[in-house]
C-alpha positions in Angstrom: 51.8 6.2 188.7 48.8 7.8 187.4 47.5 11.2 186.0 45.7 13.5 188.2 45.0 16.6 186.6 46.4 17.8 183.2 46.2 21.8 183.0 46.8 24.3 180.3 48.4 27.5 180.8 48.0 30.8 178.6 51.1 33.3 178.9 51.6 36.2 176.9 55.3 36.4 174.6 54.2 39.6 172.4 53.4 38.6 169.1 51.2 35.7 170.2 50.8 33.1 173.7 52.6 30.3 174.9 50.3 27.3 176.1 52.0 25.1 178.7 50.8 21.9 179.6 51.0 20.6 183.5 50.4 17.3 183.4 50.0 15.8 187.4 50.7 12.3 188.8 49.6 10.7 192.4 53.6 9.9 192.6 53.7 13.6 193.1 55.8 13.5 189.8 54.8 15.9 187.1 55.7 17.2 183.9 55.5 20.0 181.4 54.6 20.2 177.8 53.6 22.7 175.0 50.7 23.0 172.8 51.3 27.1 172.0 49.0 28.0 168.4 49.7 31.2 167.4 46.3 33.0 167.2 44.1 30.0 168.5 45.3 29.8 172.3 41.4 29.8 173.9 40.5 26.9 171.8 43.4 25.1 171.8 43.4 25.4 176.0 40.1 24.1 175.7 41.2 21.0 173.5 43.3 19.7 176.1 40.8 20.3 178.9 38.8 17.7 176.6 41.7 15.7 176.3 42.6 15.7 180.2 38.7 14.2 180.6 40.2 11.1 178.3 43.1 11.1 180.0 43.0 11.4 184.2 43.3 8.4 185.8 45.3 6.3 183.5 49.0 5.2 184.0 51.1 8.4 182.9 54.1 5.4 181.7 51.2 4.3 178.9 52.2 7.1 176.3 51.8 5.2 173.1 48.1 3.6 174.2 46.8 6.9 175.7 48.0 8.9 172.3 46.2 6.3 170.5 43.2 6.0 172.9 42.6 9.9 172.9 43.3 10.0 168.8 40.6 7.3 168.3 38.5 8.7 170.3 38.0 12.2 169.3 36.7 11.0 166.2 37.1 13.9 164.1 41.2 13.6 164.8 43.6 15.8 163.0 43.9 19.1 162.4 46.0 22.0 164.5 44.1 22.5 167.8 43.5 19.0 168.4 47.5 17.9 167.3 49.2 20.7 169.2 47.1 19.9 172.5 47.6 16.3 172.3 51.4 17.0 171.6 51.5 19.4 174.5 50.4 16.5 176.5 52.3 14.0 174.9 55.4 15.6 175.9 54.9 16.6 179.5 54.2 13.0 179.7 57.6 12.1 178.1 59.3 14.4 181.0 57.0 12.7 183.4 58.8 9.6 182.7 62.1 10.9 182.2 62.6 12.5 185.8 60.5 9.2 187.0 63.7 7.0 185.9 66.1 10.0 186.2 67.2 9.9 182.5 66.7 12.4 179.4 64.0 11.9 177.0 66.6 11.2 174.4 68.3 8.2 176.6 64.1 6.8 176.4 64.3 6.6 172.9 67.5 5.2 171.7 70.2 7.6 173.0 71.7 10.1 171.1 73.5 10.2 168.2 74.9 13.8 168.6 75.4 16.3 171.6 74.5 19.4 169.7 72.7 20.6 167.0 73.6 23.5 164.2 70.2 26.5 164.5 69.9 28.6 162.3 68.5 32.5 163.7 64.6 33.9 163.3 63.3 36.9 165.2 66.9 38.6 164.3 65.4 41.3 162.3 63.4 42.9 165.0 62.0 46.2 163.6 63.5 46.2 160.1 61.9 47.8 157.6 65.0 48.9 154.9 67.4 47.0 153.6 70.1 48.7 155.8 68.3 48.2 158.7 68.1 44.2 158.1 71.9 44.0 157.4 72.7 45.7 160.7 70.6 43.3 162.4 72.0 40.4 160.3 75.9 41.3 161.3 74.4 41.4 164.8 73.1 37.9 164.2 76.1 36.6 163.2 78.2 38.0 165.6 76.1 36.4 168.2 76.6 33.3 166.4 73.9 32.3 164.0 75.1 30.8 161.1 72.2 30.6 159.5 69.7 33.6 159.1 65.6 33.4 157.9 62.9 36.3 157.5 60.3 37.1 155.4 61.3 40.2 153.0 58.0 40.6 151.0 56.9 43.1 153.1 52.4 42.9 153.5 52.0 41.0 149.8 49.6 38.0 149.4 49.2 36.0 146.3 50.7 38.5 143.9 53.8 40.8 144.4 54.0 44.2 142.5 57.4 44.9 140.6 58.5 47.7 143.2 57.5 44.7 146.2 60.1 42.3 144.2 62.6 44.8 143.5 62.5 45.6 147.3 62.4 42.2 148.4 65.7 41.8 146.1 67.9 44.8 148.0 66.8 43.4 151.4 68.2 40.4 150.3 71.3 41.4 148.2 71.9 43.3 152.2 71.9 40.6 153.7 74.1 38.6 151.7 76.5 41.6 151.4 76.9 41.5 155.8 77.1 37.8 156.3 79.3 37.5 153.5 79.0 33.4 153.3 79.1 33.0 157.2 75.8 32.2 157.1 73.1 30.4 155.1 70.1 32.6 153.7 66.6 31.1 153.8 63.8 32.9 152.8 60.5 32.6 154.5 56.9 32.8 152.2 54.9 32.4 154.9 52.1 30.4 152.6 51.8 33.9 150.7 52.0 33.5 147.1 50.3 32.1 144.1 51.7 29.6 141.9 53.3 32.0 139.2 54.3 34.7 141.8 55.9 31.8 143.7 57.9 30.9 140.8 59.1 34.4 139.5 60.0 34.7 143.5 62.5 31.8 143.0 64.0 32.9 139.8 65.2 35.9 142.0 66.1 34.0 144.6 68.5 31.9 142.5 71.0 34.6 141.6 71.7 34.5 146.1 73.4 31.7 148.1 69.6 31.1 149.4 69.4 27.8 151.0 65.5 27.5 150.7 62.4 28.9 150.5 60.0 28.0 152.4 56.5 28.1 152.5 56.0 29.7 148.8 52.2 28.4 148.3 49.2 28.8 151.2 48.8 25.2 152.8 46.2 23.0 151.2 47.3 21.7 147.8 50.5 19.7 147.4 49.9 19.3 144.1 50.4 22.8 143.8 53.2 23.1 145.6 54.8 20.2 144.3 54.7 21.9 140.5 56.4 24.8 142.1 59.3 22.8 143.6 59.6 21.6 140.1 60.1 25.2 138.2 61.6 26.4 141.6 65.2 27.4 140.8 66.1 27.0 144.3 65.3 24.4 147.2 61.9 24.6 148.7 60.6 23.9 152.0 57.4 23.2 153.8 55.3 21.0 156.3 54.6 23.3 159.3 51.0 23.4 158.5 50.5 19.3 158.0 49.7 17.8 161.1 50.8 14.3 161.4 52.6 11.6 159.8 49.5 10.8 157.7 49.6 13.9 156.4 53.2 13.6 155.7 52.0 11.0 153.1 51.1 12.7 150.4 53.8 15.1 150.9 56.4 12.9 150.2 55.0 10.9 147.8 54.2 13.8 145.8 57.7 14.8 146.0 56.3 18.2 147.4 59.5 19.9 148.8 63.2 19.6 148.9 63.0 20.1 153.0 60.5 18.8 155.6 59.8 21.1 158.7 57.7 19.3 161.0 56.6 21.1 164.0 56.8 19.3 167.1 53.7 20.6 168.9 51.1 20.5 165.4 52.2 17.7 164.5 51.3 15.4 167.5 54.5 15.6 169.8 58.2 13.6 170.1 57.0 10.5 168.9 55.0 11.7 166.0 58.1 14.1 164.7 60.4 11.6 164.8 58.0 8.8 162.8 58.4 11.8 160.3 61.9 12.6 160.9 62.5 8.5 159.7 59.9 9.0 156.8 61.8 12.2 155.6 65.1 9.9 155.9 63.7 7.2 154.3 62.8 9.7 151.5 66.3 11.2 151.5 65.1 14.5 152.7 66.3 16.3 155.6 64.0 17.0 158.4 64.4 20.8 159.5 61.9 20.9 162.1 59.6 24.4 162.3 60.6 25.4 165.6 59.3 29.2 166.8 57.5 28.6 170.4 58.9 28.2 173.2 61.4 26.7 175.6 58.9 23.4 176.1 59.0 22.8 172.6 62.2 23.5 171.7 63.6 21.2 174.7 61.4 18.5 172.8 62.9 19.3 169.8 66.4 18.9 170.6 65.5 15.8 172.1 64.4 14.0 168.8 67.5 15.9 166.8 69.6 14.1 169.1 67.8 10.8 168.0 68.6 11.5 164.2 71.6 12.6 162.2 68.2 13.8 159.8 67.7 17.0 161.6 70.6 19.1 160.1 69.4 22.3 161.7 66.6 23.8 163.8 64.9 26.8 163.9 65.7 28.7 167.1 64.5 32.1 168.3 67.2 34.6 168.5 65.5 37.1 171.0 62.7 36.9 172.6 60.5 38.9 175.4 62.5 39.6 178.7 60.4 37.2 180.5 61.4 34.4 179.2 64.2 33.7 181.5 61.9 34.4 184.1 59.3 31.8 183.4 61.8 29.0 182.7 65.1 27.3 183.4 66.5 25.9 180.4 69.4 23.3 180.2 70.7 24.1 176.7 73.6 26.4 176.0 74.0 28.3 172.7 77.7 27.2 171.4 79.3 27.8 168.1 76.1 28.3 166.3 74.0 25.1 168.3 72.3 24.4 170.6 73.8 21.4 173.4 71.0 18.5 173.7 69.3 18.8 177.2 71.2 16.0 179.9 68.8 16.5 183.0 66.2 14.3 183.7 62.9 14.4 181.7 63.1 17.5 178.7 65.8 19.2 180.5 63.3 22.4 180.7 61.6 23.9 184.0 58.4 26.1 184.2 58.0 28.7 187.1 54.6 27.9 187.6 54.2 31.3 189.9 55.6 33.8 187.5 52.9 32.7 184.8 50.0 34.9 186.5 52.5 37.7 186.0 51.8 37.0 182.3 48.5 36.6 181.0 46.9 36.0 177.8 46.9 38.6 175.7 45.2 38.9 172.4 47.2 38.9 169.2 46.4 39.4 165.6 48.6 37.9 163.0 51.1 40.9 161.4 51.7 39.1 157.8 49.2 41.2 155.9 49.5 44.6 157.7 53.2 45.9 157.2 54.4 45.2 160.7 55.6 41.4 159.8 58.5 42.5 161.5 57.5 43.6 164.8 57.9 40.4 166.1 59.5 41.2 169.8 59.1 44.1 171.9 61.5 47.1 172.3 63.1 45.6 175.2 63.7 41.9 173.8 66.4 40.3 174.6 68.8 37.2 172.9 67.6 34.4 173.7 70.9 32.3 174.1 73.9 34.2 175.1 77.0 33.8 172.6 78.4 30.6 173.9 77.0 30.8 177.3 73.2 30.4 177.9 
């Protein structure tokens, strides 16, 4: 069974696009991956046009070889674009196989260890601006299910944060707390926006909440940094979004950087490459929470290598998303008690309709962080994702 054709397809989902990966066989089998970027969709498409010239013609059942074949060489290997299209290909190349021998990806890689796996809520705070408005949405959250919840309350800050920013920050939080009332964890997103000393008066606040982490409290690019504030952090940090592969994973855990590794399954180079850093994180004693906020390819994906580990406490999961999304895939997960169930179909357990994507196309986005609309992350009309208990 070999490759025929690999192809990249741009959709829009609001705040940025979703890039699936078709990935063709002569068998007539095919599978689907995801290599979304927020912000860098055209080059990233591009990337795994490049890769598909690597690529077409060799046995789609050689995963390991053609990873390392197209990693060597590209030469100048690494980096986001390059690691989220060769994990968009890497996994539709997993389902490939999968629905060739009519088992889960999971079953592939030594069966799984659990059925489900705990999520924790982002995209719940649609539209908030006050701190009434977020606890509204955060009962909502919790009545859906979540139990945990994870926004960003520092508003359009970067580097420093003014007194009146902090003090805000503070009531959207104490909010929060206030509506879940212990039925959820709290964990507070950075977003890579702070300075060293900003990041540190940040966690002294933090530290009078039940605040499970925070993550991302330094801009990517030093762990040495980032390591010094996990030290003066009064409460649990976490990171590794923006590292792209277990090499980078290095440093970051020999520099003891952060309390929490979060992974992501499509920058970081796809199942196998998350779970070489899910073991590295175990080995470490350091739970793996993998960063998890594209779509249903890579969250099918995901749940696949939690189900390999009992070192993926939770996962990130979407609470809403655009209306669409239902429409462009079939997903065999169902939201119960606050997890998601591990996909049993064949391959990742997660269908693209390749017809409604034209319906869909790209769209460009510019990132919200740094312009007071951080939370404008669905549309009007978005919808949950996973019904309570029932996709």
């Amino acid at each position: 069974m070999k490759i025929t054709s690999i192809t990249p397809y741009i959709v829009d989902c609001f705040r940025t696009n979703w890039i699936f990966v078709k990935v063709e066989t002569d068998d007539g089998i095919y599978g689907w991956g995801e290599a979304s970027l927020e912000h860098r969709e055209l080059t990233t498409a591009e990337a795994v046009r490049e890769i598909a010239d690597l690529a077409v013609g060799r046995p789609a059942n050689d995963i390991q070889a053609l990873w390392d074949e197209v990693n060597r060489d590209v030469y100048y290997r690494g980096g986001p674009v390059f690691m989220s299209a060769l994990g968009g290909v890497e996994m539709a190349l997993w389902d490939i196989k999968g629905k060739a021998l009519g088992v889960p990806v999971c079953d592939l890689l030594g069966g799984k260890v659990r059925d489900e796996v705990r999520c924790y809520a982002n995209a719940w705070f649609t539209g908030a601006r006050e701190p009434e408005q977020f606890a509204e949405k955060a009962s909502a959250a919790v009545e859906a299910g979540y139990k945990g919840l994870k926004w960003d309350p520092f508003g359009s800050a970067y580097l420093d944060l003014e007194p009146s920013a902090l003090k805000k920050a503070e009531a959207i939080l104490a909010a929060v707390a206030e509506a879940v009332d212990g039925n959820a964890e709290l964990l507070i997103e950075g977003h890579g926006r702070f300075n060293v000393p900003t990041a540190v008066r940040i966690s002294n606040m933090l530290s009078n909440y039940p605040v499970t982490w925070f993550e991302e409290p330094l801009p990517p690019g030093n762990l040495e940094a980032l390591a010094d504030v996990k030290r003066r952090s009064s409460v649990p940090i976490a990171a590794g979004e923006r590292l792209y592969s277990r090499w980078d994973f290095v440093p970051f855990f020999n520099l003891q950087a952060a309390d929490f590794a979060q992974a992501d399954i499509i920058h970081a180079g796809g199942i196998l490459e998350l779970r070489r850093i899910a073991d590295m994180a175990e080995a470490h004693y350091i739970a793996c929470c993998p960063h998890n906020p594209c779509g249903p390819v890579a969250n099918a994906a995901t749940l696949h290598v939690a189900a390999l580990t009992h070192n993926i406490p939770r996962l990130e999961t979407m609470a809403t998303d655009v209306p669409w999304r239902k429409e462009v895939c079939r997903e065999d997960t169902q939201f119960v008690d606050g997890a998601l169930t591990i996909p049993n179909t064949p391959g990742l357990g997660v269908e693209i309709n390749e017809d409604v994507l034209k319906k869909y196309p790209y769209q460009r986005h510019n990132l919200r962080h740094y312009v007071g609309t951080l939370t404008d992350i669905r549309p009007p009309d978005a919808e949950l994702t996973y019904n309570k208990n029932k996709q």
